[in-house]
N, C-alpha and C positions, 0 to 999 in steps of 0.2 A: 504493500500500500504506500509507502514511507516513497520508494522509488518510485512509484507509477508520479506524487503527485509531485515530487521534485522533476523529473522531469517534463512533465507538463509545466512546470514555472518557466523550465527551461526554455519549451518552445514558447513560449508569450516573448520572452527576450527577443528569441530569435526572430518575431515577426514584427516587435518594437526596432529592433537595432536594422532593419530591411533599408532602411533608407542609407542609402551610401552613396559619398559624393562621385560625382562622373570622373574626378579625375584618377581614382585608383583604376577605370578601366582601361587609361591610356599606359598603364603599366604592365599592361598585359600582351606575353612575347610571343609574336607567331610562331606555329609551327606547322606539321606534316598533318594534315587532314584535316585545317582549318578549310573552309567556305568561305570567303571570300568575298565582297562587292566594291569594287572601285570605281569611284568617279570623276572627272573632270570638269570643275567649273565652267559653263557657256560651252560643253563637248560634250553634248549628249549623245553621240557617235559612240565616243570610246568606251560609256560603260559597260563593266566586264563585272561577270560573276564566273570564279577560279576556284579550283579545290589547290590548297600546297601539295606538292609532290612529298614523297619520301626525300630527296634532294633540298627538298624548304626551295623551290622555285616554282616561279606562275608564268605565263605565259600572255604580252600583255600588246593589244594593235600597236604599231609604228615601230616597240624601243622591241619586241620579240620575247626572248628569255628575260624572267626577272629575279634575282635570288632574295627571295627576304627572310627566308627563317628563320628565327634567333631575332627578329629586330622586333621591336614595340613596333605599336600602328604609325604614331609619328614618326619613326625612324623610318621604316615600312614608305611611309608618305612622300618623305623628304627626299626618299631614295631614285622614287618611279619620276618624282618633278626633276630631278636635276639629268634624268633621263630622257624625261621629253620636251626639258629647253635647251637640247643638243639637237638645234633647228629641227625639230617639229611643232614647237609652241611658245608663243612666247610667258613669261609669266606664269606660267600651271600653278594650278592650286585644285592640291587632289586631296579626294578625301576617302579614305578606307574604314568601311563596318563590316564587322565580325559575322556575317549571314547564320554561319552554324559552327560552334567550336568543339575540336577534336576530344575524344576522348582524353584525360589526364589523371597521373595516381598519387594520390598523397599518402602518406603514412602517419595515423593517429597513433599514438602511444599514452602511457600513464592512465589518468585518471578517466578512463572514458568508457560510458557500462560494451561497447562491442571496439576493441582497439584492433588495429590492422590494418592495411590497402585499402583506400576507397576510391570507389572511379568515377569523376566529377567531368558533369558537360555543361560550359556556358560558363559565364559567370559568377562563382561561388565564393561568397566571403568566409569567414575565419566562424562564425556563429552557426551557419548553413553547415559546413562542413562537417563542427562536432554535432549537430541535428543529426546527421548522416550514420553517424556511430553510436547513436541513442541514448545523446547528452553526457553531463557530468556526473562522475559516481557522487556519492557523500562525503570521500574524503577527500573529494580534489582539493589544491593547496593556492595561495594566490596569484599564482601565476604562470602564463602560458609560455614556451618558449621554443619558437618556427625555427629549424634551421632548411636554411634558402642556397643552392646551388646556383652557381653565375653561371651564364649562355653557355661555356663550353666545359658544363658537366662537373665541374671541382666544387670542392668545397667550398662556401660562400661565407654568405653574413648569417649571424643569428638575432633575431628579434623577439625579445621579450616583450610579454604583453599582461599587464594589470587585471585580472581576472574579474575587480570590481568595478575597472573601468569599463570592461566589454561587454558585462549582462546589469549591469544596475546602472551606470551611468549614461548607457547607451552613446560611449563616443566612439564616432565614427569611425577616429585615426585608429581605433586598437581595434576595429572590425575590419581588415585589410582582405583582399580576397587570393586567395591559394592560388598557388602557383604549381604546374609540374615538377614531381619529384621534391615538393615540401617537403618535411619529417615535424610535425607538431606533436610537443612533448607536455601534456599537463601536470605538474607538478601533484605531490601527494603533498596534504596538509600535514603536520605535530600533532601531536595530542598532550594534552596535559592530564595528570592522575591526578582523582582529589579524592584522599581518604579518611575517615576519624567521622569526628564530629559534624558530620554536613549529613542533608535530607538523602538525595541521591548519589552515596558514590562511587564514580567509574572514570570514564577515559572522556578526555571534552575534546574538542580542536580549539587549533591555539591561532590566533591573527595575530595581527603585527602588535596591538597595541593592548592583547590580553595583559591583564593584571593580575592579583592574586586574588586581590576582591571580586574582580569579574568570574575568574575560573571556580570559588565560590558559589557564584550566585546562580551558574551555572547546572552548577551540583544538587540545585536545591535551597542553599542559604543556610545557616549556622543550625543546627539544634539547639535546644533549651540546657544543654550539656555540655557547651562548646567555650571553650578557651580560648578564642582568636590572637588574645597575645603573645598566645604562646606559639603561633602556627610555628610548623618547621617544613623545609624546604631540600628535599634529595635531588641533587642534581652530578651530573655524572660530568666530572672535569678532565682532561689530560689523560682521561682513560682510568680516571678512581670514583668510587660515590664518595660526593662531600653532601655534610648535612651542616644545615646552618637555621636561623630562625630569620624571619621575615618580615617587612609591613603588609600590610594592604593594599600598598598604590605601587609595590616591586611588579617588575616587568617578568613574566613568564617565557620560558623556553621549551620547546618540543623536547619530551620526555623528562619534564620535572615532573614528580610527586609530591604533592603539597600534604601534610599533615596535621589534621586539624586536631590537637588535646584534647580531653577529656578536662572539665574545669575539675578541681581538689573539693570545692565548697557545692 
């Protein structure tokens, strides 16, 4: 039940966060079995509807072979105008859309309820993508992190992504849309133990800015039994458990154990 309605939140996100600016689609790199539609300002002659070859080349009136595989659209664009103002036109101004986009595989990993290969057609942003692999588990952790392959197959850049930016804030910059050959890795969240004196306790997840008070109140909140000044705090350093005593507004770590006394009186 717990997953059916979490992931139902998740798709509300995903059809909040739909709106994405036109310009992440100009980042997007042709390839072999894209569709194709070129046209020519005031040359309604020339337009051409092309599939890419295996080769990443089209075939286009006046300029013949054209290679654009590998290029963005505006690169794409830029390439076929400086093509056909070698006297055939003066000034061109071409403009290339995407008719039908090839098959493309990303790879989800970490926190995601089906991780694996996904194979994406069209334009698919970073929220669509995890929809595809049947959302975030429960313990995803705060952040996403794409690593992105440059044009000729090596290993690229890596982009991190705020995971509260991308489903609760709905910004757009941290909804990017996948690329072939992605590899998106969702992080696992901490937990924090809270045991003794508290209503419920177990294992909590831990955010940036959990406190001792909050992992607490998490738990349940103090029993009628409870010592809070005496909390004490297991935490595993340098490869030893150190136990130490605590406030209430100390910052929490993935895999602290917090321990709440038993009051004497």
């Amino acid at each position: 039940m717990k997953k059916t309605i979490y992931f139902g939140m998740f798709l509300f996100f995903v059809l909040m966060a739909g709106m994405v600016p036109a310009s992440f689609a100009q980042d997007y790199i042709i390839g072999e079995g894209d569709l194709i539609r070129i046209s020519v300002y005031e040359n309604d002659d020339l337009i051409t509807q092309a599939r890419v070859s295996g080769e990443g080349v089209i075939n286009f009136p006046l300029v013949g072979t054209v290679s654009i595989g590998g290029l963005t659209v505006p690169e794409a664009e830029k390439k076929i105008e400086a093509q056909l103002s070698q006297g055939y036109i003066i000034n061109p101004h071409v403009a290339i859309f995407i008719a039908e986009y090839r098959s493309r595989k990303v790879t989800l990993l970490g926190e995601v309820n089906k991780p694996g290969i996904v194979e994406l057609s069209g334009n698919v942003t970073l929220l669509e993508g995890l929809s595809k692999a049947e959302g975030l588990t429960q313990n995803a952790g705060d952040s996403i992190v794409i690593k992105r392959k440059t044009k000729d197959g090596k290993d690229g850049e890596y982009i991190t992504i705020n995971l509260k930016d991308l489903t609760e804030k709905g910004d757009p910059a941290s909804n990017p849309f996948l690329l072939d050959g992605d590899s998106v890795f969702i992080t696992k969240s901490g937990f924090v133990y809270v045991t003794g004196e508290v209503n419920k306790p177990g294992a909590y997840k831990v955010e940036k800015d959990t406190t001792v008070l909050k992992a607490i109140a998490l738990a349940g909140g103090l029993t009628d039994k409870a010592a809070p000044k005496r909390t004490e705090m297991n935490r595993k350093q340098d490869g030893e458990d150190k136990k130490f005593k605590v406030q209430m507004g100390d910052l929490v770590q993935p895999d602290d154990v917090i321990e709440v006394p038993e009051s004497f009186f």
